[in-house]
N, C-alpha and C positions, 0 to 999 in steps of 0.2 A: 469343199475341202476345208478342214480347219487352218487354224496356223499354225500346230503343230500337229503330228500324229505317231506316236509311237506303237509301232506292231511287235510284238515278244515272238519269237522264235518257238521258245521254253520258259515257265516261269518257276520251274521246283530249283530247288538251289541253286541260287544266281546270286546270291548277297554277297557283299564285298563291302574290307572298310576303307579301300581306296579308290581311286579314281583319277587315271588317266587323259587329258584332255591334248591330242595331236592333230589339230585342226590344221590346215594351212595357213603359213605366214610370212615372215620373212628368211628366206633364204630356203623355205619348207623344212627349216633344221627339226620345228616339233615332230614334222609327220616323219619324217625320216626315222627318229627315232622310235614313235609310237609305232608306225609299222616292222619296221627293225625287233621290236618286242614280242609283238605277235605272234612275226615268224617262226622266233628265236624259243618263244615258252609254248608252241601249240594252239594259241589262243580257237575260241568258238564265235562266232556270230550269234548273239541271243537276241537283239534288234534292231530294225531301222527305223529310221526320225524321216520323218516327210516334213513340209513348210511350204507354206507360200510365200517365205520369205527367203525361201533359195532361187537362183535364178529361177527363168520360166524357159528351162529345157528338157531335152532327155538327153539319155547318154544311148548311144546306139554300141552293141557287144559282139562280137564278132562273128556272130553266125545273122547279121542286121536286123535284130529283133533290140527294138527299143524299151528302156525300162527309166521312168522318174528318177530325177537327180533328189538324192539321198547321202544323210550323215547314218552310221552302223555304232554300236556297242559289242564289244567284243568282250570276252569274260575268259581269263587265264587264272593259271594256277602253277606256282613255284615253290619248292620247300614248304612246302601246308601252309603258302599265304596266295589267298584269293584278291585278284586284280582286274579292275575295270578299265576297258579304256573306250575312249569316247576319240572317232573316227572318223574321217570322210573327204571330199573335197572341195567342201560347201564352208560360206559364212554368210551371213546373212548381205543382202543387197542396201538394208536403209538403217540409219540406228535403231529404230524404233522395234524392228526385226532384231536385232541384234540382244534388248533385251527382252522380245520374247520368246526367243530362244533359249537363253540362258536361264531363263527363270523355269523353265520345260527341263534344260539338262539337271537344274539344283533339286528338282521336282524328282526326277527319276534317280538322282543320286541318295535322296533323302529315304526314296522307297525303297531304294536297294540296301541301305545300312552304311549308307556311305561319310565315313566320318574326315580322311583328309582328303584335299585334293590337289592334286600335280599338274598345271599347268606349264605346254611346251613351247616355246618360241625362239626368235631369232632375234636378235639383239644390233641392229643395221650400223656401221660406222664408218661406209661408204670407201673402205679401200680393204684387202684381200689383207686377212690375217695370219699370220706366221703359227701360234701358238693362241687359239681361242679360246680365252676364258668364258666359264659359265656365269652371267653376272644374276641376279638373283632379288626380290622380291616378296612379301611374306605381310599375310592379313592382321598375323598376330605375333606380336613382340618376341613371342616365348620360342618362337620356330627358329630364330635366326642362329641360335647358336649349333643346332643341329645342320641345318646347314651349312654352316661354316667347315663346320669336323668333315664332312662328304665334300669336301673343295668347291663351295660356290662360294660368290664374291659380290659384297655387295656394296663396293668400290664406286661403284652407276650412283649410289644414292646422295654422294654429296650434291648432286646436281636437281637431281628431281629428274621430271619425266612424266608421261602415261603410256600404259599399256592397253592397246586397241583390241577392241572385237571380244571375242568368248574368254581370252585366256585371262583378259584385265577384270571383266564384269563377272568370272566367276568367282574372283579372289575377293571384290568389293560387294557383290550380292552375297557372296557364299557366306562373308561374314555374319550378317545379320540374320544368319540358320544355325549358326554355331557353326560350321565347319570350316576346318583348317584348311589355308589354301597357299600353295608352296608356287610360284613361277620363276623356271630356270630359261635364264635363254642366254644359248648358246653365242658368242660374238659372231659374225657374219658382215661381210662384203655389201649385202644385201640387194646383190644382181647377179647371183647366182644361186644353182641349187648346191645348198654346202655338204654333203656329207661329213668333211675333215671338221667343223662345229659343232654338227650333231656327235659325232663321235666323243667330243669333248663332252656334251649334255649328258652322252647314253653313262658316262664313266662317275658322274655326282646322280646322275637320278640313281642308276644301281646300288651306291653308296650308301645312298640313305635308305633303297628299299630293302638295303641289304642280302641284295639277290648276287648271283655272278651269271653274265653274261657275255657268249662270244661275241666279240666285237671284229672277228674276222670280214666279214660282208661291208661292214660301212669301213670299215678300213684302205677295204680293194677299191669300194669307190670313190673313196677320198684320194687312193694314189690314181686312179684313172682321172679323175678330175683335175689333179695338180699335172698331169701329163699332156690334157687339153689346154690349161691356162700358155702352162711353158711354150705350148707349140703357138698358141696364139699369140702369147710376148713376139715370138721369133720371127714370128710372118711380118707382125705391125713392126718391128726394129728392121728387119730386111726391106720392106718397102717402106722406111726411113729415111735408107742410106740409098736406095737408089731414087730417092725424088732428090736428094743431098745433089749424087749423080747429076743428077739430068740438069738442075739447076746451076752446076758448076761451069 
């Protein structure tokens, strides 16, 4: 097996000058949204990424017929603009894998025509967000002010930081190919799975792709998940006050 291996579904009109990256991460805000996208615009599967740098599993499907763990490409289309997204449940297991990985997606982004790229993540600040901003990130100078107009914030940057795995090394590899590369991430709890963050991502990625998408689905899950938090407050404050109780 190589270290990577890309299989094409289809290869006749599949070019796109974007590209999508919803890998899993913190709070899974990117994939949320990147799948949310999919749904939302029809999207096609044109291929999967195999690695030996993905775990050493398979995913077993519900009829137990086993199939290798794999990352997909998916190729959508909205208002006559063609969109790549780059998908799956996989990251790599060791750094070393991680950039050759990435230099595989910058590789198939370059073949497909792919000139910016949208990196999705989550943004961790260890306590449940009221109102999550999308903080933001950008390879080249000239990006920032477009992002600003589609409401990301790049407020995070007085401090510094890095960003781990595919979403950070495709913004600092991608550079040195020429290609634009844009990372939104969503604020996050970062111990939970967020939709109410993603939600906030899906509303500046649209922005700037200048698409309009229903946000109905991550909506309902972001109130189902605020409906789980609440009940879990209520249970931990009820057997609070009856250890209070008992102790008295």
């Amino acid at each position: 097996m190589e270290h990577v291996t890309v299989s094409f579904s289809r290869e006749d009109n599949i070019d796109a000058p974007i590209l999508i990256e919803g890998l899993p991460g913190i709070g899974h805000v990117g994939k949320l949204v990147a799948d949310h996208l999919i749904d939302e615009l029809g999207g096609e599967k044109i291929a999967e990424i195999h690695s030996l740098h993905f775990p050493p599993q398979v995913v077993v499907d519900e009829q137990g017929v086993t199939h290798l763990v794999n990352n997909e490409i998916y190729r959508c289309e909205k208002d006559g603009k063609a969109i790549l997204f780059l998908v799956g449940d996989f990251q790599s297991t060791s750094p070393e894998g991680h950039y050759i990985l990435t230099e595989s997606y910058l590789d198939l982004a370059e073949d497909l025509g792919v000139r910016r790229i949208y990196a999705l993540g989550g943004y961790g600040v260890g306590h449940l967000v009221e109102s999550p901003r999308v903080l933001c990130a950008v390879n080249m100078e000239h990006l920032k002010p477009e992002v600003e107009a589609a409401g990301g914030s790049f407020e995070n940057a007085a401090t510094g930081g890095v960003i781990v795995g595919a979403s950070g090394l495709l913004l600092g590899l991608g550079e040195a190919r020429g290609i634009e590369g844009v990372c939104l991430m969503g604020e996050t709890s970062g111990y939970i799975v967020d939709p109410k963050s993603a939600d906030s991502l899906l509303g500046v990625l649209s922005g700037m792709l200048g698409i309009e998408v229903d946000h109905t689905s991550l909506q309902q899950r972001a109130e189902d998940m605020e409906q789980a938090i609440a009940a879990i407050r209520e249970a931990e404050e009820a057997k609070g006050r009856e250890e209070l109780s008992y102790i008295g």
